[in-house]
N, C-alpha and C positions, 0 to 999 in steps of 0.2 A: 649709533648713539650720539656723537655727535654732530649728527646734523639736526636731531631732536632738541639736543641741549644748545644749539647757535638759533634754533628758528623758537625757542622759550625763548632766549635773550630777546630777541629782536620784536615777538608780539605782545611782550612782557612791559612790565611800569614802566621799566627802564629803558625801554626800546621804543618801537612805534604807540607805546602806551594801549594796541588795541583789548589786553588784558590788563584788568586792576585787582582782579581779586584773587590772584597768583594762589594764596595760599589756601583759599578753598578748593581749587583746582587742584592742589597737589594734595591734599585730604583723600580726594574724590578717587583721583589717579591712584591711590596705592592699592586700590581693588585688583590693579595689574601686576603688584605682586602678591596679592592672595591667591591669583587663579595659576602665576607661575609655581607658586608654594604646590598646589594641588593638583598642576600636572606632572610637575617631579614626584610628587607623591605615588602618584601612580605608577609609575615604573620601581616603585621599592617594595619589595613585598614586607610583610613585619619581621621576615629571617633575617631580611639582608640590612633593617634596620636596626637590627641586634647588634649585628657586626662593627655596627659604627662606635659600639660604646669608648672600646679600647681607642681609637684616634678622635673621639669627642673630647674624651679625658686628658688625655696626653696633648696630642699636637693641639687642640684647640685649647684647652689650658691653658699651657703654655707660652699660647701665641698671645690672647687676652691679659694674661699676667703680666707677662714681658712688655706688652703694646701698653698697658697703663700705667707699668712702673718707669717704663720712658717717657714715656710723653708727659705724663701727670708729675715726674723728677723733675722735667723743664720747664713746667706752668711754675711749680715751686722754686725754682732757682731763679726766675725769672720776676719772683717775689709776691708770687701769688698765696693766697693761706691755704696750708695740706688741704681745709674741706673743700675749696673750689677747684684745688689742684685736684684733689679726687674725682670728681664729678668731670672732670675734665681730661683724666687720663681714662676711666672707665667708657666716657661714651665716645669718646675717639678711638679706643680699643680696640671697637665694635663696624665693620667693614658693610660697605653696601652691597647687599643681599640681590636687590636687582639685577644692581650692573656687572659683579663678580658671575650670577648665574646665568643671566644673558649669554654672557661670553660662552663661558662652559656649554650651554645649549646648543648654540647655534653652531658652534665647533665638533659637538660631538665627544667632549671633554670626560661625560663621566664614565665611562668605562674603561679611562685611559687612566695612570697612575695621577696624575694632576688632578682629574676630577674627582677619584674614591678619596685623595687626600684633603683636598679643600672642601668638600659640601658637609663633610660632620665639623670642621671649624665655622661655616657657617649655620650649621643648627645648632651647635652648643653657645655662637652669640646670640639667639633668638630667642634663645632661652632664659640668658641674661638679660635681657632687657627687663625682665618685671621686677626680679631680685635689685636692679640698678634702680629702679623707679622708685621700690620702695625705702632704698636708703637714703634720697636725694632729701627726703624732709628729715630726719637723724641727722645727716649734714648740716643743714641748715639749722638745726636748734629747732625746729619746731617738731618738740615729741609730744605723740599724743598721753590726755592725762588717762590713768591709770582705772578711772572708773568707766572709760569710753572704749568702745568696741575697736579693732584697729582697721583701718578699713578694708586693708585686702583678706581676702579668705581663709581661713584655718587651712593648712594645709591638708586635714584630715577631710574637710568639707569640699577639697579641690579635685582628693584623690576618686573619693568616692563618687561625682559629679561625672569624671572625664572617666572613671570606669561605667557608669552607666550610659555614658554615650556613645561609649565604644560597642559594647554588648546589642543597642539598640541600633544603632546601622549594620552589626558582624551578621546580626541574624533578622532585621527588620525590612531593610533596605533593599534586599535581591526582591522581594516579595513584591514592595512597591515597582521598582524599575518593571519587572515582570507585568505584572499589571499593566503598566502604562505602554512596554511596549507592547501590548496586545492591541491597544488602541486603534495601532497605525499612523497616530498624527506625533509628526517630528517633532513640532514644534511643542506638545507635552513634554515631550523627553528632555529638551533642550530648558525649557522653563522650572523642571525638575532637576536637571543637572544645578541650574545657576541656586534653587530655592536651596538644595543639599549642603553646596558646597559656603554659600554667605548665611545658611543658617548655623550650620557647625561652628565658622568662623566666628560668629557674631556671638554662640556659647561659649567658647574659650575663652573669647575675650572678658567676656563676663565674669569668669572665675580669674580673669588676672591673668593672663597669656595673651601674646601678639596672636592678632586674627590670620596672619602669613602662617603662624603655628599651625593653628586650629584645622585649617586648610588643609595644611600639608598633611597632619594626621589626618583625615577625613581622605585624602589622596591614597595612604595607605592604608586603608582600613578594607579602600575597596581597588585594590593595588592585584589581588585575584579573582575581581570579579569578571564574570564574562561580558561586562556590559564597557570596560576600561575604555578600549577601543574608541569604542561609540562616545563615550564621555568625552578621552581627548580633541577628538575630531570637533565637538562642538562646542567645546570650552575656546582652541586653540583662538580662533579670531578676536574673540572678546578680550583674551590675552594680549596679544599682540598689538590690539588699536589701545588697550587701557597702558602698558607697559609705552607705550609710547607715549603717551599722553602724560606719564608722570614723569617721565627725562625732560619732556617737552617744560612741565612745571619747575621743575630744578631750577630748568634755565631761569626761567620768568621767576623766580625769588632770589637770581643773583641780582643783591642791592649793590650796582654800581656806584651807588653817591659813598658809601663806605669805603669800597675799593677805589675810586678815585681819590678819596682823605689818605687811605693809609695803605698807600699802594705795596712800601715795602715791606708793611708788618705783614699784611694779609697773605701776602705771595712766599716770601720769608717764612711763615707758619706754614703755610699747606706742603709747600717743599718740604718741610723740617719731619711734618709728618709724615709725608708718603717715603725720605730716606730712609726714617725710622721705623717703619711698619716692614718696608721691603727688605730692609738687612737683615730683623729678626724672622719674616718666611724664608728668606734664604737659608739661614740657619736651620729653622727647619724641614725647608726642603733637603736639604744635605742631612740630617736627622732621619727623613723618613726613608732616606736612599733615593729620593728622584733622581733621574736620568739629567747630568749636567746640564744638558740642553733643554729640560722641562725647566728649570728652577727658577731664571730670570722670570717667567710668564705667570711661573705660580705665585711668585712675592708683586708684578706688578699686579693682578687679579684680587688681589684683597688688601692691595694699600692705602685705598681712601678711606675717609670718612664714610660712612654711612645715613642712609635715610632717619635710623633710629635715633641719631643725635639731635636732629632736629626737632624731634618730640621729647627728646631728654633734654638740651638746652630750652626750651620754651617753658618745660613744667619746671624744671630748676629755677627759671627764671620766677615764673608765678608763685614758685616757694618761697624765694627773697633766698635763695641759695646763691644766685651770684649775678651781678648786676645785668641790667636789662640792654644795657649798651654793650658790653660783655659777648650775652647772649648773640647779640647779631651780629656783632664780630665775628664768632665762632661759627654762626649760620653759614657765613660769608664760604669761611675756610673752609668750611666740609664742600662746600657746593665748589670750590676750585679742585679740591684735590679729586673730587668726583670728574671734572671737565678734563684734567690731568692724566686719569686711566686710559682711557681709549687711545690717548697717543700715546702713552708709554708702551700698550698693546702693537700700535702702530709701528714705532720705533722696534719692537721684538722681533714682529715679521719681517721685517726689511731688512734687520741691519744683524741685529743679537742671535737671534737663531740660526740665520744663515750662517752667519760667523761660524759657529760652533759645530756647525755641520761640516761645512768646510775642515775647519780645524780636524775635528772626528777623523776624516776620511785621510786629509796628509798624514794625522799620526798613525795609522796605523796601516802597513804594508801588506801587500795581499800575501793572500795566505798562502804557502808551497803545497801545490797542487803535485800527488804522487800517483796519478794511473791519466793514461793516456786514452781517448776513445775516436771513436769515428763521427762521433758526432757533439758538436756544442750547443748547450742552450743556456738562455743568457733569459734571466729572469725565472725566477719563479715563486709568482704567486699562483691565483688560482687558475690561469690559465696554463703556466708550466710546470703545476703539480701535476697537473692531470696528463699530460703530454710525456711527463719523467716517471710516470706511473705505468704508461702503458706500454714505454721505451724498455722497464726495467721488467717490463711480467716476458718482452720477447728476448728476454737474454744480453740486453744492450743498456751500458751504462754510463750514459753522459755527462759530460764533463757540466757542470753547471755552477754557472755563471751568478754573484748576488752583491749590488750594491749596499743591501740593506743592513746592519749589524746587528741589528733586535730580531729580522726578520729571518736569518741564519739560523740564529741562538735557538729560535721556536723553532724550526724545520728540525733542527738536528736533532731537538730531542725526541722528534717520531723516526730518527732512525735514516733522513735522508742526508746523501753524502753534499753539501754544498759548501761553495771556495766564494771567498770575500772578494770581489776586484772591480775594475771599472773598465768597461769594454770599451770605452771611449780612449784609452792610452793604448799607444801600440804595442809600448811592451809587456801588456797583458796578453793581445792575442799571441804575439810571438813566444809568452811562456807556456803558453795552453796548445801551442803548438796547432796553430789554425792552418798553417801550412797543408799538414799531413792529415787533415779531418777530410770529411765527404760534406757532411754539411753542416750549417750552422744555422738554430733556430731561434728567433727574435719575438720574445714575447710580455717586452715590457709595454703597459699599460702609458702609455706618449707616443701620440702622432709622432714628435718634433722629436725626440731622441729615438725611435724607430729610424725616421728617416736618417737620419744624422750618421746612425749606425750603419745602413747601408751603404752611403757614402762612402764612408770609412772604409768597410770593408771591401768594396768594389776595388777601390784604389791599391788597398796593399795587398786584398788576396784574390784577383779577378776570376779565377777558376772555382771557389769556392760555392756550393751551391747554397741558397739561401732562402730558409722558410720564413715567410716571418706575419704576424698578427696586426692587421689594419682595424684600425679602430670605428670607420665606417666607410660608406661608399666613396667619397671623396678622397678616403685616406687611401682605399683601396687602388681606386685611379692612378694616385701619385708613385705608389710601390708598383706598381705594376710598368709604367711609365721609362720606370728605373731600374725595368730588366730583373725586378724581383724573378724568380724561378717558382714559387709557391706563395701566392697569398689570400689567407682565411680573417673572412671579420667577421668582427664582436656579433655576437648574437644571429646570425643570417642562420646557421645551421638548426637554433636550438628556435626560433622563428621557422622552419619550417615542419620541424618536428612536433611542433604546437599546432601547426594545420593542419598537421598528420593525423593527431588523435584528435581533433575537432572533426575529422570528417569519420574517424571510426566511431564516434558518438552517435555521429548523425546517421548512421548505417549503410555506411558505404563500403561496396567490399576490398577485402585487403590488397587482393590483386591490384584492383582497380587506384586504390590509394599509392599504391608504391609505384606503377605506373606514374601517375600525375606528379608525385613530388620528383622522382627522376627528371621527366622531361622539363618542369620548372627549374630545378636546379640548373640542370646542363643550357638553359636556355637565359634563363639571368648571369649566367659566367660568361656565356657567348655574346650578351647584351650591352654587361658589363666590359669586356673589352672591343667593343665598338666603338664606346663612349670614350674612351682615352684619351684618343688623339683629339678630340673635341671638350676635355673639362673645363675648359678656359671659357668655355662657350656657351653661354647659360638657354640658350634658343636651339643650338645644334641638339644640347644633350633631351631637349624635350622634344623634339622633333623623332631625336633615336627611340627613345621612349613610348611615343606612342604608335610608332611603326613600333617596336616591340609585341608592345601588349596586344594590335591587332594578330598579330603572327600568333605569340601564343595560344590567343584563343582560335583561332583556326588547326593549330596542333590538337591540342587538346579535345577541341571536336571530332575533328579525324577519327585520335586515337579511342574518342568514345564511341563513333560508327564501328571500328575494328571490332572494340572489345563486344558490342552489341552481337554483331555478326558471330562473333565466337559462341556467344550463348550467356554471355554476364550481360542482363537489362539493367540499365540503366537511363532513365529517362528523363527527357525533361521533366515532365509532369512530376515523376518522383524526387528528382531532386527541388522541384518548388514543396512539395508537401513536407518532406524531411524539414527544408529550412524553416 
């Protein structure tokens, strides 16, 4: 995002001038967040947007209340009049939807406690936006007269409207997609997707709702439909180049002849708001019970200003609500505290979270470990559940091993015995008593701390036998290099298991199949440590390699004359026909 919003500056008015119409450009751009609105949609069924009412209500409430009785108390103190203080604490309130959900996206954010907490505070501001629009002229004094119609919608005429469009895609819409994919041609589907999703949009907005809305319902309406999939996949790109496109505009409407007049106000203000936005999420991140180390990330993620200000400062402006030079001041400030997020995001990763992790891990001591075993495993996610599963069905219960503290807390409560420590200090192994164990097995998910651990271990416990999980052939190489005693990687096994039943589809007999995967395996293990002494050597190891693969196929042929000879045909011919 920031290099979207540094290359808007630079082709922008302000910059090399080759854009001047910046703000048609970011008009155009914000289709990229209609189409983000309606791929998050898609992943919510209508249950699970039920669920959001209770933290739309509350924490988003709250956060909004709070965000406008601060900011809009300091426009006033600062000697502003309540109505423009108003209009000014409400649309600054109001956090960018983009860039907040951006993040969350690309991170993987909503089904972690941060994301189920912050996306119903950003749909209950989206919601405000029309209730805000239509107060800005009451502000202003200009109330409409009493024989004229008002111009937003009766609400009874709104309900009725978005309940008939809802009914009309629930049960209309499968029929069409149906239809259209029976066609066979993509590009219908794709031209359907976009006419579905900016035609809904484009009805909301009609009855008075942001078109990001209208979308986003339209995401969930068909958030069960068999066709999701398909939709996301062809929305995704048009996403992704428009979302760019309107960060890119951001940049290109920062009016640097402003910020060069009034460098300390503008910088001064956007600070002022993003302090004041993040101290009241932090409050209620520690409200909602976030995890201490989630709550800096969750108050920097929705402390800018937002995109909706800028269409609430512009029409406030056209109402004579508050002055026009005002207005682009304020412009200004949203679009800093927006360029502000990413590195305060920046700053969390590096600096803030690590911190707290750290911290985490000094405070609390590992836990007293009370039975002894012959065997250690260190890690266990999904590779050493499985491994501590099949340890504990032969009567053997190891001692294991978990840096993780969240990731304990969910093990234990199906019942598995796991101790909190860090393999990496010695006087963990020496309390787990690694001495007096047979083996020790390594199945953390890191090249670099795998190795690291072997190290370690070689050093203080040299007798110790050591199993441990390579994360691919290279990795394999290196453990092995290192006097590993056992080393198994990621996927090879379940890789050849998948060729296994590809060849039993193909109708080939089972003899014959467990035959061929044997002598494969035994023949890439053997291949595999030839390469060794040669990893360093990007020419040896392809030379070993395709003397390999000759050999193999000369085995394999052999073994198919044998099996012939025995009475299992298998032929060339039949194997060209099968394929």
């Amino acid at each position: 995002m920031l290099g979207y919003l540094f290359a808007g500056m630079l082709i922008g008015p302000w910059g090399f001038g080759f854009i001047d119409n910046a703000q048609d450009v970011l008009e155009f751009s914000e289709l990229g967040i209609v189409l983000l609105l309606f791929i998050i949609g898609l992943e919510l069924e209508p249950r699970k947007l039920l669920k959001m009412r209770k933290p739309m209500a509350t924490i988003g409430g709250i956060q909004v209340t709070l965000s406008a009785l601060a900011i809009g108390g300091a426009a006033w103190y600062l000697g502003l009049s309540w109505q423009i203080s108003t209009i000014i604490g409400l649309s600054l309130a109001l956090s960018s939807t983009a860039m907040s959900l951006q993040i969350i996206n690309e991170r993987n954010l909503f089904k972690r406690p941060i994301g189920r907490t912050g996306f119903p505070v950003l749909l209950l501001q989206d919601l405000l936006v029309v209730p805000v629009l239509a107060l800005i002229p009451f502000l202003a004094g200009d109330l409409p007269d009493s024989g004229e119609a008002h111009p937003a919608i009766s609400g009874l005429t709104v309900l009725a409207a978005s309940v008939g469009i809802f009914l009309l895609s629930r049960y209309a819409l499968h029929h069409v997609f149906r239809f259209v994919v029976a066609t066979r041609l993509p590009e219908i589907f794709t031209a359907l997707s976009l006419l579905l999703i900016f035609g809904l949009a484009t009805a909301m907005h009609a009855l008075g709702f942001s078109m990001a809305l209208g979308a986003f319902l339209a995401g969930v309406i068909l958030a069960d439909s068999e066709y999701r999939h398909a939709l996301k996949s062809d929305i995704q790109p048009f996403k992704g180049l428009l979302l760019g496109l309107f960060f890119m505009s951001v940049g290109m409407n920062m009016d640097f002849g402003l910020l060069l007049r009034h460098p300390v106000l503008i910088l001064s203000a956007a600070l002022g708001i993003v302090i004041i936005k993040a101290a009241i999420l932090y409050f209620l991140a520690w409200l909602a019970k976030l995890d201490i180390s989630e709550r800096p990330l969750f108050s920097f993620l929705f402390s800018q200003g937002g995109e909706f200000a800028f269409v609430l400062f512009a029409f406030a402006a056209a109402a004579g609500a508050i002055d026009p030079d005002l207005s682009a001041n304020l412009t200004v400030i949203v679009t800093v505290t927006m360029v502000i997020t990413p590195l305060l995001v920046i700053l969390n990763d590096r600096v803030i979270e690590p911190y707290y992790r750290v911290a985490s891990e000094q405070a609390r001591d590992m836990d007293e470990i009370d039975h002894e075993s012959r065997v250690i495993l260190v890690g266990f996610g999904r590779v050493g559940q499985i491994v501590g599963r099949m340890l504990h069905a032969n009567g053997i219960e190891p001692v294991v091993i978990e840096n993780d503290p969240d990731h304990i807390r969910r093990v234990r409560r199906f019942g598995y015995r796991t101790f909190y420590g860090d393999i990496f200090k010695h006087d963990v192994l020496k309390a787990i008593n690694a001495d007096q164990a047979d083996l020790i097995i390594l199945t953390m998910n890191s090249a670099s701390a795998t190795n690291q651990a072997v190290d370690m271990i070689k050093k203080a416990y040299p007798e110790l036998k050591i199993i441990a999980r390579a994360q691919d052939r290279d990795h394999a190489m290196d453990l092995i290099s290192m006097d590993v005693q056992d080393v198994t990687r990621d996927t090879f096994y379940s890789a050849v298991e998948m060729g296994k039943n590809t060849l039993k589809h193909l109708g080939f007999p089972e003899s014959h199949i467990s035959r061929m995967a044997e002598t494969y395996v035994r023949h890439d293990i053997e291949t595999l440590n030839r390469q060794v002494g040669n990893r360093h050597d990007e020419k040896a190891l392809i030379t070993i390699a395709l003397h390999a693969r000759e050999q193999l196929e000369q085995t394999l042929e052999m073994d198919r004359v044998d099996e012939d000879s025995g009475g299992i045909q298998v032929s060339n011919t039949d194997i060209d026909e099968r394929t």
